[in-house]
C-alpha positions in Angstrom: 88.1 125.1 101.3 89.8 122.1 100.9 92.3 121.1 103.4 94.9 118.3 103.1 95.0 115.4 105.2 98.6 117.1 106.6 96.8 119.3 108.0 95.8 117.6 111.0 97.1 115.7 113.8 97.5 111.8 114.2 94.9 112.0 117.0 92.3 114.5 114.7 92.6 112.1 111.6 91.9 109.4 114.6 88.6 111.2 115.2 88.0 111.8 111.6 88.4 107.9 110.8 86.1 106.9 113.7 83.2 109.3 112.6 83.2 107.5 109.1 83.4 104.3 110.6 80.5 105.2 112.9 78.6 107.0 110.4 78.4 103.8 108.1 77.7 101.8 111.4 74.8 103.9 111.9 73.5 103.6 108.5 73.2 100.1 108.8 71.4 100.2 111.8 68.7 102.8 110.4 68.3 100.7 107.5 68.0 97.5 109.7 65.5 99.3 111.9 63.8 100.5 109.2 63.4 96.8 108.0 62.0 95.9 111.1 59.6 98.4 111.4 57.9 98.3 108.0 57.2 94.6 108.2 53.7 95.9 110.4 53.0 98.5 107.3 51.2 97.5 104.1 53.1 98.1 100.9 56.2 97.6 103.1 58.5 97.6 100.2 57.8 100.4 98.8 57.7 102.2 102.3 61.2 100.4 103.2 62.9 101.3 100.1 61.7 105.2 100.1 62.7 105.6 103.4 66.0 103.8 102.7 66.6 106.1 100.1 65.8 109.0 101.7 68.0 107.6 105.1 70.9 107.3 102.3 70.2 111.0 100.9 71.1 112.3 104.5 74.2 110.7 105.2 75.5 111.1 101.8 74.7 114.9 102.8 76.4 114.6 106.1 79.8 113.0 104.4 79.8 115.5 102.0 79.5 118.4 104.4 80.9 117.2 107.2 83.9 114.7 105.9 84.2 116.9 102.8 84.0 120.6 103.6 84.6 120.1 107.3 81.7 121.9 108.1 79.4 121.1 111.5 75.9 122.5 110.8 74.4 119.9 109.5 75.4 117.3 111.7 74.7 119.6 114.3 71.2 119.7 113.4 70.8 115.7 112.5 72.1 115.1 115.9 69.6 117.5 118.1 66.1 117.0 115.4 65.6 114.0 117.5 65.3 115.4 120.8 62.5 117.9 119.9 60.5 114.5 119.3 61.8 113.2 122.7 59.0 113.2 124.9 56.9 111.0 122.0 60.0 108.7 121.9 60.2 108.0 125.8 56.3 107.3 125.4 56.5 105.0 122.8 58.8 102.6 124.5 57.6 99.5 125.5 59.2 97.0 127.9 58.0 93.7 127.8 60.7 91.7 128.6 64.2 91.3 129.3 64.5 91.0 125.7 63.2 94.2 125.0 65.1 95.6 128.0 68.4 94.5 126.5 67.8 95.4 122.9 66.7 98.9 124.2 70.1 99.1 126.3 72.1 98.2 123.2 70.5 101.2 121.1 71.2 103.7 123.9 74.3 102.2 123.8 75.0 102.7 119.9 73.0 106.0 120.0 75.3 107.3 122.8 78.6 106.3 120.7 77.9 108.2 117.7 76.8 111.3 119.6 80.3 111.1 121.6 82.0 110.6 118.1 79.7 112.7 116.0 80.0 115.7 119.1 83.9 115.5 119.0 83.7 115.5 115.4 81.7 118.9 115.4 85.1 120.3 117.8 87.3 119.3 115.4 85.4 121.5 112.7 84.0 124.4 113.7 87.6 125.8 114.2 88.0 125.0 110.7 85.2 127.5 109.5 85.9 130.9 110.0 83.2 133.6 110.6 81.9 135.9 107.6 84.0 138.9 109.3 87.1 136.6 109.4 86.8 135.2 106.0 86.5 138.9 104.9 89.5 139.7 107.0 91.7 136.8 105.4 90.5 137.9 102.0 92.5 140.8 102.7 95.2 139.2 103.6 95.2 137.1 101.1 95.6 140.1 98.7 98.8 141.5 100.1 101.0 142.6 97.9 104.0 142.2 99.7 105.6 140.1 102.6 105.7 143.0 104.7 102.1 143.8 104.5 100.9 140.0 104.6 103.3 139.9 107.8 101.3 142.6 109.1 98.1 141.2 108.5 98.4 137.9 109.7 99.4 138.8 112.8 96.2 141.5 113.6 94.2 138.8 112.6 96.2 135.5 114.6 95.5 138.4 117.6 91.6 139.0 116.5 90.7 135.5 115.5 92.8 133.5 117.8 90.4 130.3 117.5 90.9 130.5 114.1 94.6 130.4 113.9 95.2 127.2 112.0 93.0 128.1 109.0 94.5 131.9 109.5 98.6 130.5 109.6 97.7 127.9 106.7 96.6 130.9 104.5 99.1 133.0 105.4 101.6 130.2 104.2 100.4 129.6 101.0 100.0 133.3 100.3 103.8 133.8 101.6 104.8 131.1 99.5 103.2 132.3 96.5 104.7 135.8 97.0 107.9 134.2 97.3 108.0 132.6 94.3 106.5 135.9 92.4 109.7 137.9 93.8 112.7 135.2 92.8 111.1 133.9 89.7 112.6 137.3 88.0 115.6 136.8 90.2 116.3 132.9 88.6 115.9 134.7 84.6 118.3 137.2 85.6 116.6 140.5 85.8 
C-alpha cells in the first residue's frame, strides 16, 4: 500500500525525515567501524568490502520496507538481533584509557539516538499495517456496491479496528469517491 506523503502529519513526516537521516548516519558509522576493524584481519580488503556490501544490502532492505511500505518488522528485528549477542558485547569491551572511555560514550551515544528514532519510527508504522482479519474486513468494504453499504461498513470496522482508523477512513474515502464518480458519470451524459 502506498500512502502519500498527505497523509501524515507535519510532526510524523518530522519523524520520517530524521529516521532517513539517521539511518544514512548509521551507515556511515558501520562502514567506518568496519574499516577499523579489518585493518587487524588478513585479506582486509576483501573482508571490508564483503561486509560493506552486505552492511549496504540491509539498510537498502530496511529503506525499502520500512521508508517504502511503512512496515516495522524488519527494523524491529535489526534493532533487537544485537541484544541476544549482548553479554559477548559487554565482555569484549576494553577500557584502556580515557580515550577509549570517550569513544565508547560517543557510540552509546549514537547507538542510543537511532534506537529512540528508529523505536518512534516503528509507532508511526505499525498503525499503518492492518492485521490479516482487518485487511480481509476492508476488502469487504472495499467491494461495496453502494454508499449506503460502504457507510455501513466502515463504520463496524472504525468500531472493531479502532487503531487502525486512518488506513480504515483513507480506504473508505477513496472507495466513496470512486462510487461517486460511478453514480454521476451517467448523470453528466444525460441518462
Amino acid at each position: 500500500m502506498i500512502i502519500p506523503s498527505d497523509f501524515f502529519t507535519i510532526e510524523e513526516l518530522k519523524i520520517r525525515k530524521r529516521w532517513l537521516i539517521s539511518m544514512f548516519v548509521m551507515l556511515g558509522f558501520y562502514t567506518f567501524q568496519l574499516a577499523i576493524m579489518s585493518l587487524d584481519v588478513p585479506h582486509s580488503l576483501q573482508f571490508f568490502a564483503s561486509l560493506s556490501l552486505f552492511n549496504l544490502f540491509v539498510f537498502g532492505l530496511l529503506y525499502y520496507f520500512s521508508y517504502k511500505k511503512h512496515g516495522y518488522q524488519m527494523l524491529q528485528m535489526v534493532l533487537l538481533l544485537p541484544f541476544t549477542r549482548l553479554h559477548d558485547i559487554i565482555k569484549s569491551i576494553q577500557i584502556q584509557n580515557k580515550v577509549d572511555l570517550v569513544i565508547l560514550l560517543v557510540i552509546l551515544g549514537l547507538y542510543g539516538w537511532w534506537y529512540y528514532i528508529s523505536f518512534k519510527f516503528i509507532e508511526l508504522n505499525r498503525p499503518l499495517n492492518p492485521s490479516r482479519k482487518c485487511k480481509k474486513a476492508l476488502a469487504e468494504m472495499e467491494a461495496s456496491q453502494t454508499i449506503e453499504d460502504l457507510d455501513l461498513k466502515f463504520h463496524n470496522l472504525v468500531k472493531e479496528f479502532a487503531k487502525f482508523e486512518r488506513v480504515i477512513t483513507k480506504a473508505y474515502h477513496e472507495k466513496k469517491e470512486s462510487l461517486t464518480l460511478d453514480v454521476s458519470f451517467p448523470a453528466m451524459l444525460g441518462k
